[in-house]
N, CA and C of each residue as an Amber inpcrd file, in Angstrom:
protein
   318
   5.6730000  24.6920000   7.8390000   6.9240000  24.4860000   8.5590000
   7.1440000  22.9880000   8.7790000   8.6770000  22.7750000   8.6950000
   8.9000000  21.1690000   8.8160000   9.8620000  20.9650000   9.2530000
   9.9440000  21.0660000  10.4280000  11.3430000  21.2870000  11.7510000
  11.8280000  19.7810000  12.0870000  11.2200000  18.9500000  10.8780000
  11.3600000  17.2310000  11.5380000  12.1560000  16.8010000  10.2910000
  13.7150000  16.6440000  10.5580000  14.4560000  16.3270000   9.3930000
  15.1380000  14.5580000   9.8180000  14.5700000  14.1650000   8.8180000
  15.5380000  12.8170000   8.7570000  17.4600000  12.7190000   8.4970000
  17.7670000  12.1190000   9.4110000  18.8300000  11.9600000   9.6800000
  19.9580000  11.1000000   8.1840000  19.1440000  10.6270000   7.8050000
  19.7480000   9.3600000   6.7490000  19.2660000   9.9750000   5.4780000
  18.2200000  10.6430000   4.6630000  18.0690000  11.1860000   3.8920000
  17.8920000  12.8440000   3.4990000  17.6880000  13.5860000   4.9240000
  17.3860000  14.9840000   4.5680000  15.9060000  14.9880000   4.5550000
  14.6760000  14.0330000   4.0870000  13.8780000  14.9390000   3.8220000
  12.9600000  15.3040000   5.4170000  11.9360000  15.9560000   5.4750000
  11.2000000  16.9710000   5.9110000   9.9100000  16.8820000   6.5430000
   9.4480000  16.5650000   7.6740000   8.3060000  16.3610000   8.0980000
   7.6630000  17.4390000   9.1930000   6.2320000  17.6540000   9.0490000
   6.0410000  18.5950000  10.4110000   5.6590000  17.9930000  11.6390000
   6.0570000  16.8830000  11.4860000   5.5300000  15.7450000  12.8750000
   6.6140000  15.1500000  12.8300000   7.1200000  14.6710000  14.5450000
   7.7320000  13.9480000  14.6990000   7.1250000  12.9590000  14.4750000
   6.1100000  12.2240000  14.6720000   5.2230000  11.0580000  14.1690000
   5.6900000  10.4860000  13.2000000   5.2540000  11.4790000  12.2790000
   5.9190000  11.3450000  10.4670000   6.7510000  10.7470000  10.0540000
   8.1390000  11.8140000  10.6950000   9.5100000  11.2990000  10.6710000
  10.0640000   9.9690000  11.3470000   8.9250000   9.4830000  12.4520000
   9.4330000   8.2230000  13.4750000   8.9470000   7.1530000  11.9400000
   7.5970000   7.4720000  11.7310000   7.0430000   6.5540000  10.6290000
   8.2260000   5.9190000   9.6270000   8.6860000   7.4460000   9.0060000
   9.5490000   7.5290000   7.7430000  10.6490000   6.5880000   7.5700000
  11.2540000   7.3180000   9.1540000  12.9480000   6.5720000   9.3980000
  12.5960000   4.5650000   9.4280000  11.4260000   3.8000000   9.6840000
  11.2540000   2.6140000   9.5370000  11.8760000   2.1570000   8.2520000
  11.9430000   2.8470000   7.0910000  11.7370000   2.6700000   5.5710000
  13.4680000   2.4680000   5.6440000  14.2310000   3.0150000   6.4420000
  15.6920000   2.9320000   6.2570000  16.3500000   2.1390000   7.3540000
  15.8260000   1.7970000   8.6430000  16.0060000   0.7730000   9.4730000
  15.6440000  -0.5680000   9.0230000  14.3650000  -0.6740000   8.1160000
  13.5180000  -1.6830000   7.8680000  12.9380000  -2.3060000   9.0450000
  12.9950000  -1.3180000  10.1720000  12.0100000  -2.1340000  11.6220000
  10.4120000  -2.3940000  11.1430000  10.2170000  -3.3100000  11.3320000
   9.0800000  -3.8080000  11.0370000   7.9300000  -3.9530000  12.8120000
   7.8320000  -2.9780000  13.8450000   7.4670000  -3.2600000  14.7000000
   6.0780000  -3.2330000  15.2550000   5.0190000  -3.4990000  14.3580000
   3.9120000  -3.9130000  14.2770000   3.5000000  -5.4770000  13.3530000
   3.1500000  -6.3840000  15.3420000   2.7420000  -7.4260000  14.5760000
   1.1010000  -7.7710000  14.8930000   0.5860000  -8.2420000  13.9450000
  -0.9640000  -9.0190000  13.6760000  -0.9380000  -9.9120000  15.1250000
  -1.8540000  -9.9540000  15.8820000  -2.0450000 -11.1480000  17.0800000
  -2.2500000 -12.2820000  16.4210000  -3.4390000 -12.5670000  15.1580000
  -4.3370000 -13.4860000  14.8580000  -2.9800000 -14.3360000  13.6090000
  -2.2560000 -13.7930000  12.8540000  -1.4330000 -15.1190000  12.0350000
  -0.0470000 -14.2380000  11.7590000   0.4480000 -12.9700000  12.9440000
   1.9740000 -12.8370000  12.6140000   2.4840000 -11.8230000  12.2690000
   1.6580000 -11.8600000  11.0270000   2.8280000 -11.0590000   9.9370000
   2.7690000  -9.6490000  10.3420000   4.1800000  -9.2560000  10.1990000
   4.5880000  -7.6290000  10.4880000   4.3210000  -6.9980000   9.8280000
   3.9490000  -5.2150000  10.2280000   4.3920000  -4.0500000   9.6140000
   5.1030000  -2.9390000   9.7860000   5.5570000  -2.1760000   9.5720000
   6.4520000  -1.2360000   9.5750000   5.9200000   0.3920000  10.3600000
   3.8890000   0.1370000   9.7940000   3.0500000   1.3000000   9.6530000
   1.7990000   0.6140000  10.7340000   1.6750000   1.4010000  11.9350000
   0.5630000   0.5930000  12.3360000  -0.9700000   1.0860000  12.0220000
  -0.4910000   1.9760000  11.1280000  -2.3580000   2.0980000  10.1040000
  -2.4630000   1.0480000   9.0890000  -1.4010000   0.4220000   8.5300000
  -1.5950000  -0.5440000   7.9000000  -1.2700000  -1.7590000   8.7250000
  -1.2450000  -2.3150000   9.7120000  -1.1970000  -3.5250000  10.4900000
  -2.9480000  -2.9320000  10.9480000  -3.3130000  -2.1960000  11.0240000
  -5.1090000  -1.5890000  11.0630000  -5.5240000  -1.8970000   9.6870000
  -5.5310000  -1.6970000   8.3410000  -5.3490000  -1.9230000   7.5200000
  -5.5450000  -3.8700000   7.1590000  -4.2730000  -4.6270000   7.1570000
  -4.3970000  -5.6630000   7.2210000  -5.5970000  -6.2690000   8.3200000
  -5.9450000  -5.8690000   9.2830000  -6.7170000  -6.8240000  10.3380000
  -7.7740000  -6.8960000   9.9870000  -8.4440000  -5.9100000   8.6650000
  -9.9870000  -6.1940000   8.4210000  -9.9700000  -7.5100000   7.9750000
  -9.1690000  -8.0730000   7.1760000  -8.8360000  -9.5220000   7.0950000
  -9.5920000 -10.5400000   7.9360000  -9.0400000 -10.6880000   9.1440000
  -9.4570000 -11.5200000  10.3760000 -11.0040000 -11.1490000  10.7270000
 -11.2690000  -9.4270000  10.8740000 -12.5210000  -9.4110000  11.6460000
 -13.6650000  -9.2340000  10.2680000 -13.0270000  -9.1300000   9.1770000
 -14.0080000  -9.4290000   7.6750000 -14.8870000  -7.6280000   8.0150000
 -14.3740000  -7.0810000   9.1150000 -15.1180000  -5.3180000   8.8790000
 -14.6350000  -4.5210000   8.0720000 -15.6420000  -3.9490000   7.3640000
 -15.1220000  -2.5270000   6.2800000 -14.6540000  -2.7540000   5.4810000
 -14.4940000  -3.8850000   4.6920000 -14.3090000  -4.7580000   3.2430000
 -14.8810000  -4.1770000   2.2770000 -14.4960000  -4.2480000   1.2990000
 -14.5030000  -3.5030000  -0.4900000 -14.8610000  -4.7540000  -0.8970000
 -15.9870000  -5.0250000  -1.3970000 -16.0030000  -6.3780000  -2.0840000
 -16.2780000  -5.8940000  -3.6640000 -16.0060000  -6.9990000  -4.5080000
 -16.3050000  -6.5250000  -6.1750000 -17.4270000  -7.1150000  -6.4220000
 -18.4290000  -6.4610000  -6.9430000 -19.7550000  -6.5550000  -7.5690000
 -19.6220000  -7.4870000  -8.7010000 -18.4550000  -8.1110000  -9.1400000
 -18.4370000  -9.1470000 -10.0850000 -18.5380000 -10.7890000  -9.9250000
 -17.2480000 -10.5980000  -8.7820000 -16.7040000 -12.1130000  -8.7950000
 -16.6390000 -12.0930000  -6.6660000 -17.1850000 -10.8090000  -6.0780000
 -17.1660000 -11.1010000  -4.7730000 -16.0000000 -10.7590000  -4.4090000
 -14.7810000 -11.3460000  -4.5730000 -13.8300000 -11.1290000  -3.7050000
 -13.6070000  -9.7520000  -3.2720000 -13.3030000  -9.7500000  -1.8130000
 -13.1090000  -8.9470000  -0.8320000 -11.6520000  -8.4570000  -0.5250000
 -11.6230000  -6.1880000  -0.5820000 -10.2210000  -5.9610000  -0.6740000
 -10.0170000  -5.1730000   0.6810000  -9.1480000  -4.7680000   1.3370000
  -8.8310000  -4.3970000   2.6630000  -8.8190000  -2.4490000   2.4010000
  -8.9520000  -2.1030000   1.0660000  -9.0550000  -0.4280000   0.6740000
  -9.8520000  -0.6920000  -0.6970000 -10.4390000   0.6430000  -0.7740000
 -10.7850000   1.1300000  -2.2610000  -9.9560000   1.0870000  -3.3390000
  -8.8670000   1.3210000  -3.0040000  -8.0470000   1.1540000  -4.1230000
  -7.5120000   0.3890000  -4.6270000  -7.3330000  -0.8710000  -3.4700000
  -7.1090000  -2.1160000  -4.5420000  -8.6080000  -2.6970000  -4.5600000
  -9.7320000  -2.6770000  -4.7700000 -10.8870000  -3.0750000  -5.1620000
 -10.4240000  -1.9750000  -6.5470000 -10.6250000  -0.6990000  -7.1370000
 -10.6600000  -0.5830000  -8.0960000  -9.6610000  -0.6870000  -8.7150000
  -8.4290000  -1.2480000  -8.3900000  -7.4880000  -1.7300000  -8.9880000
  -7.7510000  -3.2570000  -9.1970000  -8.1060000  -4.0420000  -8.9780000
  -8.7010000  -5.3370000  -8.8910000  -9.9420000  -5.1890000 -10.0200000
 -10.8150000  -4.0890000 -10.2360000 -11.7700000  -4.2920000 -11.2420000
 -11.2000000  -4.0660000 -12.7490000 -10.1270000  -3.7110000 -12.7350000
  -9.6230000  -3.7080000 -14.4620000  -9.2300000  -4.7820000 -14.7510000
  -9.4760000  -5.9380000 -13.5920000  -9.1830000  -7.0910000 -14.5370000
 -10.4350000  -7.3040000 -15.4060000 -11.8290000  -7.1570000 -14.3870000
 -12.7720000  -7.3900000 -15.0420000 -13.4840000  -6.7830000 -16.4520000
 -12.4560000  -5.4350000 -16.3280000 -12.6680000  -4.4330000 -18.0670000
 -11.9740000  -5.1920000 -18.6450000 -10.9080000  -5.2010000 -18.5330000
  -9.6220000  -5.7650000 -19.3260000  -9.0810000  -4.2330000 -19.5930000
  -9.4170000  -3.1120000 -19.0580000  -8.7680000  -1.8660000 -19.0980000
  -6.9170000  -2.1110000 -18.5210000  -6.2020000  -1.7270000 -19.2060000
  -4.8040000  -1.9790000 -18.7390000  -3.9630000   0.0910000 -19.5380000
  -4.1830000   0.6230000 -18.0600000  -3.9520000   2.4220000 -18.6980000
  -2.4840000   2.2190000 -18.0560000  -1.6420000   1.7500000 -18.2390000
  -0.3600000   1.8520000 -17.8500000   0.7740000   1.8000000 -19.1120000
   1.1590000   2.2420000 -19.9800000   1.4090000   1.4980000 -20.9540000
   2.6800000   1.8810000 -21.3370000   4.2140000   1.1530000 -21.4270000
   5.2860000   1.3810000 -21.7540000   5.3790000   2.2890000 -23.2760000
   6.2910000   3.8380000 -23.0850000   6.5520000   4.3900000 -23.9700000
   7.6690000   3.6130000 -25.0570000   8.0200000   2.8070000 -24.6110000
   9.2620000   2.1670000 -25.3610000   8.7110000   1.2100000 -26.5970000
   7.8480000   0.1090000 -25.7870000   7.3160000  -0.7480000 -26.8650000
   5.8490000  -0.7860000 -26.6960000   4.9550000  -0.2740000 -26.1630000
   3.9110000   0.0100000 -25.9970000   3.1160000  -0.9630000 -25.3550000
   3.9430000  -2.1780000 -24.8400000   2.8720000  -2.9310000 -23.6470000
   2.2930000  -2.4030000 -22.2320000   1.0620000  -2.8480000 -22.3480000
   0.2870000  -2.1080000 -21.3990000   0.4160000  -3.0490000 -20.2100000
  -0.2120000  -2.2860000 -19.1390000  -0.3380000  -2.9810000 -17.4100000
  -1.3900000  -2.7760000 -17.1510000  -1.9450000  -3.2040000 -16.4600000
  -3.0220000  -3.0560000 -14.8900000  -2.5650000  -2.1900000 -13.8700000
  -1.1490000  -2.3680000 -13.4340000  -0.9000000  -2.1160000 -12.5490000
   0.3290000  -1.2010000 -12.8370000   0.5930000   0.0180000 -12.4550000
   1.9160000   0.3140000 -12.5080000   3.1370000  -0.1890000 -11.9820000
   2.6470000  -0.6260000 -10.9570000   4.4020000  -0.9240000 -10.3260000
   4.2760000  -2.0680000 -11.4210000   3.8830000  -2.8970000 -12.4410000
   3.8600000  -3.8820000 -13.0430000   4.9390000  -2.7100000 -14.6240000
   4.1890000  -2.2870000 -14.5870000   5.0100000  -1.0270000 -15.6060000
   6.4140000  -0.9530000 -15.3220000   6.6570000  -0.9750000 -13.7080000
   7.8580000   0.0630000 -13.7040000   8.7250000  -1.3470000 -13.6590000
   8.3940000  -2.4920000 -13.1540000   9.0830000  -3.4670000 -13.1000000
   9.4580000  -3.9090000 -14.6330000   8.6650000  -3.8610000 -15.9620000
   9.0800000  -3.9650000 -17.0570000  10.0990000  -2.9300000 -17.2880000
């Protein structure tokens, strides 16, 4: 059941939570800010998210070159540089990505 309908698009949540989250994306309120250098977010799991930054806790570091990522997923998105693996690859002319949104932007 999903009794939590957005006003501006229709879609569907079972939390008001959800839907408070969602509706940010069409206000663009950005009302989570960092104490330590500012910068806003929209999501305050990701202003949680960004702060491992500052306190350097619960860091993804790469077993290659060290550098340190704030999730798993950009650490293993960050290690295909080190394959040179690029699985994204335009049906049109067949150049490949790393990254999809790098895809979708071609």
């Amino acid at each position: 059941e999903k009794p939590f309908t957005c006003p501006d698009c229709g879609k569907s949540f079972s939390q008001s939570s959800t839907l408070i989250s969602h509706r940010h994306r069409h206000t663009r309120e950005i009302p989570f800010t960092c104490a330590d250098c500012g910068k806003s977010f929209s999501h305050l799991s990701t202003l949680r998210i960004h702060h491992r930054i500052h306190t350097r806790e619960n860091l993804f570091s790469c077993t290659e070159c060290s550098k340190s990522f704030t999730t798993s997923t950009r650490l293993i998105q960050h290690q295909l540089i080190h394959s040179g693996e690029k699985p994204y690859s335009c049906p049109d002319c067949g150049k490949s990505f790393v990254q999809k949104s790098h895809l979708t932007q071609h």
